[in-house]
C-alpha positions as a Python dict, from the first residue, in 0.01 Angstrom:
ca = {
    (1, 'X'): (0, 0, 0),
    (2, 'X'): (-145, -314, -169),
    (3, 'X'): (-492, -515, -243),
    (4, 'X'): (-584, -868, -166),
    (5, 'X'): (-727, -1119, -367),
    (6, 'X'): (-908, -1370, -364),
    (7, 'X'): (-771, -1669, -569),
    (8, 'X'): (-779, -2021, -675),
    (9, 'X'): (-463, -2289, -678),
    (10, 'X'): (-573, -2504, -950),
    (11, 'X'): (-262, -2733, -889),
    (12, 'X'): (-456, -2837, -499),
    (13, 'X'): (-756, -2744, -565),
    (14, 'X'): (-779, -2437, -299),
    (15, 'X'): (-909, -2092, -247),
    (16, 'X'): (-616, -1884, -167),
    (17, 'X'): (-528, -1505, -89),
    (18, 'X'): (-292, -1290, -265),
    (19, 'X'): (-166, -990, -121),
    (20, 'X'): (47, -741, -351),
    (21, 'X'): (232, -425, -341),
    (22, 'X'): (153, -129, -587),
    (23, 'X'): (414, -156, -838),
    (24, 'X'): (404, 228, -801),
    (25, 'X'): (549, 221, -515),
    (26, 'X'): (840, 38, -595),
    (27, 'X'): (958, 321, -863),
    (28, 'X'): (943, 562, -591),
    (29, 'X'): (1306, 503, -463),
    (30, 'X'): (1284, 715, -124),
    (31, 'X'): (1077, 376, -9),
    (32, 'X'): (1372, 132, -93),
    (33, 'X'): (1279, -15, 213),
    (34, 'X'): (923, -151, 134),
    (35, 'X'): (1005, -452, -61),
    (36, 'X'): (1243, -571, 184),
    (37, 'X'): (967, -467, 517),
    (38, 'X'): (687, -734, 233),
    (39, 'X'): (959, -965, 192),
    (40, 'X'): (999, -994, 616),
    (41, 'X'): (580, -1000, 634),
    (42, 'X'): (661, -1323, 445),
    (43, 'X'): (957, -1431, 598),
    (44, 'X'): (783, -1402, 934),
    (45, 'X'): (419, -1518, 874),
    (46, 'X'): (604, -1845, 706),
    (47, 'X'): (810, -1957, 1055),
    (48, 'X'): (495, -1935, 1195),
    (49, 'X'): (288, -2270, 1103),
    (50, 'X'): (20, -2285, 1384),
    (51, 'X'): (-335, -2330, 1386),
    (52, 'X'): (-397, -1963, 1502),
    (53, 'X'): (-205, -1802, 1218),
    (54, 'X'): (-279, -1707, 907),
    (55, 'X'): (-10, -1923, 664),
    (56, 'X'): (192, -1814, 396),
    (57, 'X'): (245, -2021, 101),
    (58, 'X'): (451, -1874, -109),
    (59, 'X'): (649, -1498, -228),
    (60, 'X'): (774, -1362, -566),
    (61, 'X'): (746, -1055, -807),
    (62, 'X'): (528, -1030, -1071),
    (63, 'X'): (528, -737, -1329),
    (64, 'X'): (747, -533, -1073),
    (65, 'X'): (474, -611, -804),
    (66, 'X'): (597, -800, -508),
    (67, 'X'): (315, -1034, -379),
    (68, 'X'): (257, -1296, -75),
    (69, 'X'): (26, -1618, -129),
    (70, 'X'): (-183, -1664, 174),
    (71, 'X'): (-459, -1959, 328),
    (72, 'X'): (-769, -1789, 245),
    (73, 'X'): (-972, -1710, 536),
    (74, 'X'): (-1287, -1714, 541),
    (75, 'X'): (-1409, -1511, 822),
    (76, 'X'): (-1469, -1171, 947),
    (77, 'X'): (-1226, -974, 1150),
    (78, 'X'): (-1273, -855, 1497),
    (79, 'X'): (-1312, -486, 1402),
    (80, 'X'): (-1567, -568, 1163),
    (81, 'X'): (-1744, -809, 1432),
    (82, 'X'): (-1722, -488, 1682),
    (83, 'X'): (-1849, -272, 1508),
    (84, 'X'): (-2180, -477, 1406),
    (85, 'X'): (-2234, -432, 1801),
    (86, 'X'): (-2214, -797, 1826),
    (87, 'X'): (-2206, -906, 2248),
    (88, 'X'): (-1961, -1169, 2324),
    (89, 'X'): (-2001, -1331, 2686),
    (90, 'X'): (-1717, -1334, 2942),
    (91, 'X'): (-1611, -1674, 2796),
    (92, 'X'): (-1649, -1626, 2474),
    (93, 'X'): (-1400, -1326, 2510),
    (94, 'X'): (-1186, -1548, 2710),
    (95, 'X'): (-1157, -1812, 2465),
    (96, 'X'): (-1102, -1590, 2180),
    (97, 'X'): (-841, -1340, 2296),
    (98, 'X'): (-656, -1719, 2465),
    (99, 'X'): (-606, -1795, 2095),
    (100, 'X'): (-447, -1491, 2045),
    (101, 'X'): (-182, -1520, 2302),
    (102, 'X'): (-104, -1919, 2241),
    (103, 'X'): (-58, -1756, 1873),
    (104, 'X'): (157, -1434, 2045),
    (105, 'X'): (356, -1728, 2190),
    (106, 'X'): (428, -1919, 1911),
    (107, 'X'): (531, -1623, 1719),
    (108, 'X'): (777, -1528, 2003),
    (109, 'X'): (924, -1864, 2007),
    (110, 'X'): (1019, -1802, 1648),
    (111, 'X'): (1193, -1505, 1703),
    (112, 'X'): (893, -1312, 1579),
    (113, 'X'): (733, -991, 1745),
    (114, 'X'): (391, -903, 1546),
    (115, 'X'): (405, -510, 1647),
    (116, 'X'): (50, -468, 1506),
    (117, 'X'): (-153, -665, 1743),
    (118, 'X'): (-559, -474, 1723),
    (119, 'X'): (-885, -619, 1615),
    (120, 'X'): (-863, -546, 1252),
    (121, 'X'): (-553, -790, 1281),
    (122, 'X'): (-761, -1093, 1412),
    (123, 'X'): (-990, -1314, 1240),
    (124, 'X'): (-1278, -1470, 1383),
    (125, 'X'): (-1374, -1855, 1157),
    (126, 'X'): (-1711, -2010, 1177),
    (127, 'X'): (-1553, -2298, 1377),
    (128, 'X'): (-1469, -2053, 1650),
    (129, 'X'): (-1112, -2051, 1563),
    (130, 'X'): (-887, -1733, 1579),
    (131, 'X'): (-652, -1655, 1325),
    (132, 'X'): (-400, -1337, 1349),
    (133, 'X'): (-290, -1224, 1027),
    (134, 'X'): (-121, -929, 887),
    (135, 'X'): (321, -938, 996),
    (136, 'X'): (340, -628, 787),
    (137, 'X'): (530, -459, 1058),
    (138, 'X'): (656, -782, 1226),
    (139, 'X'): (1022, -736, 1344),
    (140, 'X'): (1248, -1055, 1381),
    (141, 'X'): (1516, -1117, 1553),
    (142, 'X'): (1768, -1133, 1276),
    (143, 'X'): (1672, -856, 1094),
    (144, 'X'): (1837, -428, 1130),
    (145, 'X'): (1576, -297, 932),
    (146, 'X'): (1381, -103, 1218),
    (147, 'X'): (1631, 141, 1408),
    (148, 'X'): (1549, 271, 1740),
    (149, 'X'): (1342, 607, 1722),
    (150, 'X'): (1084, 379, 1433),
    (151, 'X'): (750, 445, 1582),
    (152, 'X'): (571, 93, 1418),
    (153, 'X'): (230, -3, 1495),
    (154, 'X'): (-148, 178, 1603),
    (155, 'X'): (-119, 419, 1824),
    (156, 'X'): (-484, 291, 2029),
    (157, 'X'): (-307, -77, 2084),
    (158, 'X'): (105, 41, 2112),
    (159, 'X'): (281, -9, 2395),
    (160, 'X'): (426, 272, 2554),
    (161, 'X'): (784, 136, 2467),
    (162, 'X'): (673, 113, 2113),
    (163, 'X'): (530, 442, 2084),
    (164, 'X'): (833, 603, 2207),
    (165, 'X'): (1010, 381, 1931),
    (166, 'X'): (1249, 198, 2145),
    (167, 'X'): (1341, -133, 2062),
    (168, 'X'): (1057, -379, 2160),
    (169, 'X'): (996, -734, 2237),
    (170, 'X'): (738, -993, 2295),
    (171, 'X'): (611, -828, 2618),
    (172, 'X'): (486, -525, 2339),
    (173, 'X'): (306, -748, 2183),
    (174, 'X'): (123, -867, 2508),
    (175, 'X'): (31, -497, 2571),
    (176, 'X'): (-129, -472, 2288),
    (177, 'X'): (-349, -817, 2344),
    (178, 'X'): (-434, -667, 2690),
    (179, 'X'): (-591, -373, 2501),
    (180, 'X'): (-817, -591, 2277),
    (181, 'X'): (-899, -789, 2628),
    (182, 'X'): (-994, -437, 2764),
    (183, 'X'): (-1204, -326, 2496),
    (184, 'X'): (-1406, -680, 2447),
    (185, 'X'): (-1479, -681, 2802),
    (186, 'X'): (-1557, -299, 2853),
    (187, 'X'): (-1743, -249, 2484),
    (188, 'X'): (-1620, 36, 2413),
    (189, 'X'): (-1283, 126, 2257),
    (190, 'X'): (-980, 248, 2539),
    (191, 'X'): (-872, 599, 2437),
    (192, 'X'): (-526, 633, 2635),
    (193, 'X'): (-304, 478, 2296),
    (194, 'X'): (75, 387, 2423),
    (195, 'X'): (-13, 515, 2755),
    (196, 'X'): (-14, 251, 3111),
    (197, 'X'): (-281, 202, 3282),
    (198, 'X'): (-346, 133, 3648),
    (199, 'X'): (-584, -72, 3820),
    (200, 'X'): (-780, 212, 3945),
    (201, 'X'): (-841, 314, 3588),
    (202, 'X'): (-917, -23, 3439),
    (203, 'X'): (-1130, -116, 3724),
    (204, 'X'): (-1301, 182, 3636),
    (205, 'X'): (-1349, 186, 3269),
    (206, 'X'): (-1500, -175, 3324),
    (207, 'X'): (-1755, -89, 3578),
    (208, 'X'): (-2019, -41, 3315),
    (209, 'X'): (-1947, -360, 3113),
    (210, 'X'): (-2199, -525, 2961),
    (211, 'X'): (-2110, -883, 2964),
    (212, 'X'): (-1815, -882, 3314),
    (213, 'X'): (-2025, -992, 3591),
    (214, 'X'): (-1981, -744, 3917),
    (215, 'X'): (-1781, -976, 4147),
    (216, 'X'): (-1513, -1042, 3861),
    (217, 'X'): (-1447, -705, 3875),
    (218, 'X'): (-1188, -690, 4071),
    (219, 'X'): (-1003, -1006, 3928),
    (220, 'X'): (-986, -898, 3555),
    (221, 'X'): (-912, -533, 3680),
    (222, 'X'): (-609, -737, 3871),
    (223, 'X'): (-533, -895, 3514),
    (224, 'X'): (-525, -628, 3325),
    (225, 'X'): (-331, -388, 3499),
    (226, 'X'): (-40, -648, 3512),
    (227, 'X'): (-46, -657, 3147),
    (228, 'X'): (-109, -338, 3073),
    (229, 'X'): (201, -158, 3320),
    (230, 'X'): (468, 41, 3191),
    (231, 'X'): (750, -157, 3254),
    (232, 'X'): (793, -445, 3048),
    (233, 'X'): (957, -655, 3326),
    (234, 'X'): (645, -596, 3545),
    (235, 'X'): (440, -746, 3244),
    (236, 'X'): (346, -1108, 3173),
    (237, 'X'): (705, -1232, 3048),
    (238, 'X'): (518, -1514, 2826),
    (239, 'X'): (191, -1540, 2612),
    (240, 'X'): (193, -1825, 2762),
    (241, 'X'): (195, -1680, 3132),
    (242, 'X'): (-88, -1443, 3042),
    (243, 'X'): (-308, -1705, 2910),
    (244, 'X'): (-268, -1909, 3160),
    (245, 'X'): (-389, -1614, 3439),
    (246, 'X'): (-645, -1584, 3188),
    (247, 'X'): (-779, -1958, 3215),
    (248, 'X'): (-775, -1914, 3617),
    (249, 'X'): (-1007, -1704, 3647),
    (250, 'X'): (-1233, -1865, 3289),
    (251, 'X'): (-1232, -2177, 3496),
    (252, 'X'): (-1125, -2112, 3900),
    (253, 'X'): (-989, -2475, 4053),
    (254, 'X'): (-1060, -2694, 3708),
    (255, 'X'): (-855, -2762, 3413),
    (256, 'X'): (-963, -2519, 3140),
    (257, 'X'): (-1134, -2643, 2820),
    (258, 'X'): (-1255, -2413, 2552),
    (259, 'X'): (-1625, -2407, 2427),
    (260, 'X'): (-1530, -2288, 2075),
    (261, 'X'): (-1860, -2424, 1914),
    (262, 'X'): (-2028, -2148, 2102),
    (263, 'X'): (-1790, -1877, 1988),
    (264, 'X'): (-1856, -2044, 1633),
    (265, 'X'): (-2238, -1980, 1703),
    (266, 'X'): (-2202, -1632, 1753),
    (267, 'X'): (-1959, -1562, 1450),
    (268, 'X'): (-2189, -1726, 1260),
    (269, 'X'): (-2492, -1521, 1346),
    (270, 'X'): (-2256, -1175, 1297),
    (271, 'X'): (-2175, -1285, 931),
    (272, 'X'): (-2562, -1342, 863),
    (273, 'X'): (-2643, -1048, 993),
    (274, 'X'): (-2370, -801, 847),
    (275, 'X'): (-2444, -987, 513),
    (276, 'X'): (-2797, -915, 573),
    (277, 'X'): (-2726, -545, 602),
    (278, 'X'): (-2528, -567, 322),
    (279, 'X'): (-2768, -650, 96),
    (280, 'X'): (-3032, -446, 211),
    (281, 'X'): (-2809, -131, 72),
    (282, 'X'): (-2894, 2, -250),
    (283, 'X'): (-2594, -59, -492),
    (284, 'X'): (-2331, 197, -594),
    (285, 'X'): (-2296, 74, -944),
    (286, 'X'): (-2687, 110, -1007),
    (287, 'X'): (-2640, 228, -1401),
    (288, 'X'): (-3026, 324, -1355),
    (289, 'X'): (-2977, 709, -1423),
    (290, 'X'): (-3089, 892, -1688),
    (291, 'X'): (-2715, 1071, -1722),
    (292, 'X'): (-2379, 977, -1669),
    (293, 'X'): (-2023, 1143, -1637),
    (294, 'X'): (-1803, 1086, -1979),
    (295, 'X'): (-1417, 1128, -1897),
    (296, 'X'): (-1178, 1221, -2109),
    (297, 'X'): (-859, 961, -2079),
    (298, 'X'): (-665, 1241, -1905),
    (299, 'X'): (-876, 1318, -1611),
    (300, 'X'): (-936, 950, -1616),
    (301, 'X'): (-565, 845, -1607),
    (302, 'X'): (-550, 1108, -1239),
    (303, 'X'): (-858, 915, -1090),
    (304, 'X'): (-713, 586, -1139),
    (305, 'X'): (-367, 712, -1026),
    (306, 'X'): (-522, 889, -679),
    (307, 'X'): (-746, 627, -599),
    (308, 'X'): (-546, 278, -694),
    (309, 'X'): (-258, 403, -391),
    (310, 'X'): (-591, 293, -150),
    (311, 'X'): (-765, 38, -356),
    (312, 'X'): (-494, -102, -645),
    (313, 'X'): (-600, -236, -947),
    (314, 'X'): (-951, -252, -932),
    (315, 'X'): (-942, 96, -929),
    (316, 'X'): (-992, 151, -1300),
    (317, 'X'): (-1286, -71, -1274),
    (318, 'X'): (-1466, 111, -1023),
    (319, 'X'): (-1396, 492, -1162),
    (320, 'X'): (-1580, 310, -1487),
    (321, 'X'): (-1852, 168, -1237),
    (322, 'X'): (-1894, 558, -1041),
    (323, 'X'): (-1923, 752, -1380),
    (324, 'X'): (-2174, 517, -1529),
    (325, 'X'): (-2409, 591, -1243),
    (326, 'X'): (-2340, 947, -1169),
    (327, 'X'): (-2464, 1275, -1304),
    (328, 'X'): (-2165, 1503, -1138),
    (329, 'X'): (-1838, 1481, -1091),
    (330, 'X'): (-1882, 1555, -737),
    (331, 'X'): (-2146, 1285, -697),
    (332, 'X'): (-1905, 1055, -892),
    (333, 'X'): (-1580, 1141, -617),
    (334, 'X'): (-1820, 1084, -331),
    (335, 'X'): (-1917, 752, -433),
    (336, 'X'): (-1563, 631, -517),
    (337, 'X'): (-1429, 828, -170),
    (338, 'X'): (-1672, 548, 30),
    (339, 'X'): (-1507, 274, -73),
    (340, 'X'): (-1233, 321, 123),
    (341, 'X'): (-1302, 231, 460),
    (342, 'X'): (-1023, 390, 653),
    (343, 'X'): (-1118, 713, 740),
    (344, 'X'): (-792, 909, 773),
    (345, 'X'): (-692, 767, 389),
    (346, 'X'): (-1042, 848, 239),
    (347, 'X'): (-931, 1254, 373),
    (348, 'X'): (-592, 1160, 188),
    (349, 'X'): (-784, 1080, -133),
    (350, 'X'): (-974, 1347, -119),
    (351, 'X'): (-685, 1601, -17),
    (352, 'X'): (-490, 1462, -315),
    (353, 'X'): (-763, 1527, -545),
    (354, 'X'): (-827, 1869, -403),
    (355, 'X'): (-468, 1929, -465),
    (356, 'X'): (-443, 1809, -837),
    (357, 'X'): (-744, 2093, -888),
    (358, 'X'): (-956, 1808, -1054),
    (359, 'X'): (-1254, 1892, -789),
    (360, 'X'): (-1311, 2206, -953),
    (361, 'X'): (-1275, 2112, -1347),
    (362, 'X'): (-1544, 2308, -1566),
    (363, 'X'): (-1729, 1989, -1725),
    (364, 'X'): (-1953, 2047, -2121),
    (365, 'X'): (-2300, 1881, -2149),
    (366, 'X'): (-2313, 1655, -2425),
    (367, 'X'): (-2590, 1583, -2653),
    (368, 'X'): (-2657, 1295, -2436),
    (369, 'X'): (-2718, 1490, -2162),
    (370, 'X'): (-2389, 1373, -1999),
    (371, 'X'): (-2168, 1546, -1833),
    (372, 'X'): (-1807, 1594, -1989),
    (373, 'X'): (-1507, 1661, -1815),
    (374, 'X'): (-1280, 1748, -2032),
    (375, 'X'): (-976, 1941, -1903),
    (376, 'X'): (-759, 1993, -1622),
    (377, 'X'): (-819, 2254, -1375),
    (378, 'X'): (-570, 2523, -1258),
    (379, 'X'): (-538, 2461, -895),
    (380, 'X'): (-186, 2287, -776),
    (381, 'X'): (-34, 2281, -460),
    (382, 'X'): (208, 2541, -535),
    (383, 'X'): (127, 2858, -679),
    (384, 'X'): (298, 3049, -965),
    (385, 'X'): (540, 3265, -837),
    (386, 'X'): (580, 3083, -494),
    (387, 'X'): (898, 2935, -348),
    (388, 'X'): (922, 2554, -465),
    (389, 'X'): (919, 2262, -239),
    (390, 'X'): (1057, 2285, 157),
    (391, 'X'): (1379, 2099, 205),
    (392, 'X'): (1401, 1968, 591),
    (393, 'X'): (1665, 1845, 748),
    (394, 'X'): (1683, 1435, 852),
    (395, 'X'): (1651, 1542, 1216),
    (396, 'X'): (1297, 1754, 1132),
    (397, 'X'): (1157, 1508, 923),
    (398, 'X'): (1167, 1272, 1206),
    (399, 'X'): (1075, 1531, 1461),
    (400, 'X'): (792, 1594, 1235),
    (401, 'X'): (693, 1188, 1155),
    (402, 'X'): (694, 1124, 1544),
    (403, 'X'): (432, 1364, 1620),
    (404, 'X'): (202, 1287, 1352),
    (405, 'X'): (245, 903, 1441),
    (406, 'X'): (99, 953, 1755),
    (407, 'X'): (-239, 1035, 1577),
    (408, 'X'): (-184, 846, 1260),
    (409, 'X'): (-13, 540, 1285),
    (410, 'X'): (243, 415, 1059),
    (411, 'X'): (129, 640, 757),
    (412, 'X'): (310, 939, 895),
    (413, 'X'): (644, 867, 742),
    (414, 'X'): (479, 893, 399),
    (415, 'X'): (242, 1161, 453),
    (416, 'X'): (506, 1397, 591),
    (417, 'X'): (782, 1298, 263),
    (418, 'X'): (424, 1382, 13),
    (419, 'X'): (315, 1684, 219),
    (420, 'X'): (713, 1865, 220),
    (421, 'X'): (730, 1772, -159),
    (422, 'X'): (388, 1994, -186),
    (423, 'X'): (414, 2275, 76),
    (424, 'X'): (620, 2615, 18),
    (425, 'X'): (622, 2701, 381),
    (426, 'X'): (619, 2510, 696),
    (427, 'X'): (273, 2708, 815),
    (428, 'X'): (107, 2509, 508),
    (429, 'X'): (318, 2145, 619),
    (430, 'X'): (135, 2180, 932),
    (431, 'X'): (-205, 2217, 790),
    (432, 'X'): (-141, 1954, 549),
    (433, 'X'): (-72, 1712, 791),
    (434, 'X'): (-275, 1793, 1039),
    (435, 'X'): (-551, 1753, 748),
    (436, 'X'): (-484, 1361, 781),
    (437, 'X'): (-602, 1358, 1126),
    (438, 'X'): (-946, 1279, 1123),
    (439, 'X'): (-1042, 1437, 1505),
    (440, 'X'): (-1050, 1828, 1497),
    (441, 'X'): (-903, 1883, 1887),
    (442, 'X'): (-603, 1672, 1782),
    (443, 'X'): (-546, 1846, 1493),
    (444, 'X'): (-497, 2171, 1668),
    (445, 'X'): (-305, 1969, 1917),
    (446, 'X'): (-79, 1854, 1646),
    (447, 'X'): (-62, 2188, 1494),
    (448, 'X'): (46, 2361, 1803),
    (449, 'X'): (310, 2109, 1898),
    (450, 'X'): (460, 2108, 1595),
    (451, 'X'): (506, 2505, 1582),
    (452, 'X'): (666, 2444, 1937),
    (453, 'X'): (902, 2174, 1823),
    (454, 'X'): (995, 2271, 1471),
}
């Protein structure tokens, strides 16, 4: 939807972020919504002034670009941190995911529900501080723009309330934190999204934990399942509350005090060594080869428009970077393809280019020795002599963007309105969309449902 930036406020002398929406996307007027949902991320991120929250600064419109100005973090998120296999000790966890919920809290005090709580969404500082960041899908309490039957969130951290799109409130939110708990303390991700759990199965997907010592077994198991129950009511009512059970058992008869410079250690070590990694990976913009891809400004102009959706402006910059240092146009697509990191939108970038028949372009050798691409090629998604595009009904469309939800997230209410735009029949809507789903079981899954239900 947007890129981030990293800037400079020359009036205080401060790194800053800047997050902005594709101005692309506010010509397409089917999403009249999205500058109003950007203009809430703001509107809720900015009641919320507390230490464990990222702040805004500031909103406005530039060049028909909506943007946010943000406190620059500098840190690495807890997705990022996980997947380094970094090990966090029972306290550390503790103290971390106890920032979270006094930040839940706060938020919830304000009238604000986050509806995105997940790792990705929480920043770990080098002073072992937590920030949670990212309101894009934040509801507040004066607002109508989400309407019952909105499913809003990830499907691996949504409660089951949320994933069945009813209206949702703070106690969501706390589902979602007892998730993140789950998954520090097991070390492995939980795989049951939106679903309850009970204390059989928690006690049981912990048993193996890495860092949970044997006899607190039973007491985090105890935890967990209260926060993680179907029924709101039966749930922590409070961030508050939960942290609170949280510090009992962290520190059993004595008042709780958090050892954050440890924490701090450990994020510390994870940025050296991801950085470390980093570097030790050969470059993508090596201009070392011997030949290089020469684009005409036409198939240039459908890179930059397929790829800037995932990446935004710097697109341009990077298609420049990729054909420098490639010899095919294939080599050139796979290089660009890794630079998204979310898997289900790299298939989307590719899928779009597939569609646009720009894979299979016949390319010219050049004196050079470069490679030339010079036309476009003949594939589309709808064939001379086919029917045009499907027209669905309001009632399948959200039939349709409920089921894919449940294995995409969020992005299913645009992938469905690009797929019915492209497909001539609804065999080929179903393998379109089930194309975005990155796990081959629940694409057939998703597949066979939706032949069942449409």
């Amino acid at each position: 939807m947007g890129v981030v930036y990293k800037g400079h406020d020359p009036d205080i002398d401060r790194p800053v972020a800047i997050k902005m929406l594709h101005a692309h996307l506010m010509v397409d007027q089917s999403d009249g919504g999205l500058l109003a949902r950007f203009r809430q991320e703001a509107q809720a991120a900015a009641r919320c002034l507390h230490t464990n929250i990222v702040t805004v600064f500031d909103f406005g419109v530039f060049k028909n670009s909506p943007y946010m100005v943000m406190e620059f973090v500098d840190g690495i998120d807890l997705r990022s941190f996980l997947r380094e296999n970094m090990q966090l000790s029972v306290r550390q966890i503790g103290d971390l995911v106890i920032q979270v919920l006094e930040a839940l809290d706060y938020a919830h005090l304000k009238g604000v529900v986050h509806r995105d709580v997940k790792p990705a969404n929480i920043l770990l500082l080098e002073s072992g501080h937590v920030k949670v960041t990212d309101f894009g899908v934040a509801k507040l309490d004066t607002s109508e723009l989400t309407n019952v039957g909105d499913v809003i969130g990830t499907p691996s951290y949504m409660s089951p309330e949320a994933l069945r799109g009813d209206r949702v409130d703070g106690r969501s939110d706390l589902f979602s934190a007892g998730i993140v708990l789950l998954e520090l303390i097991a070390g492995k991700r939980p795989q049951k999204g939106g679903l309850p759990w009970t204390e059989k199965e928690i006690l049981q997907f912990i048993a193996d934990s890495p860092t949970l010592p044997v006899q607190l077994d039973r007491a985090f198991s105890s935890l967990l399942a209260k926060a993680l129950t179907a029924d709101p009511s039966d749930r922590y009512e409070t961030g508050q509350e939960f942290a609170i059970a949280l510090k009992t058992l962290l520190a059993p008869n004595q008042v709780y005090v958090p050892d954050l410079n440890d924490l701090a250690a450990t994020v510390i070590q994870s940025k050296v060594t991801f950085a470390g990694r980093q570097s030790d990976q050969p470059s993508t913009y090596s201009s070392s080869s011997s030949s290089q891809i020469a684009l005409s400004p036409e198939v240039s102009l459908i890179l930059s428009q397929t790829l800037a959706p995932f990446l935004g402006p710097v697109a341009h910059h990077m298609i420049r970077n990729a054909a420098a240092s490639s010899t095919t146009l294939q080599e050139m697509i796979e290089k660009l393809s890794r630079h998204i990191p979310n898997e289900v939108e790299r298939r989307n970038f590719l899928n779009t280019l597939n569609r646009t028949g720009i894979r299979s372009m016949p390319s010219e050798t050049t004196g050079s020795g470069a490679s030339r691409i010079t036309t476009i090629g003949s594939r589309s998604s709808i064939r001379p002599g086919q029917a045009g595009p499907l027209t669905l009904s309001g009632e399948t469309l959200q039939k349709l963007t409920q089921l894919l939800a449940h294995h995409v997230g969020p992005l299913a209410s645009r992938l469905v309105r690009k797929s019915v735009k492209s497909s001539s029949d609804m065999e080929t809507l179903f393998k379109d969309l089930a194309n975005s789903i990155p796990d081959e079981s629940e694409r057939t899954q998703f597949i066979s449902k939706a032949r069942k239900s449409i």
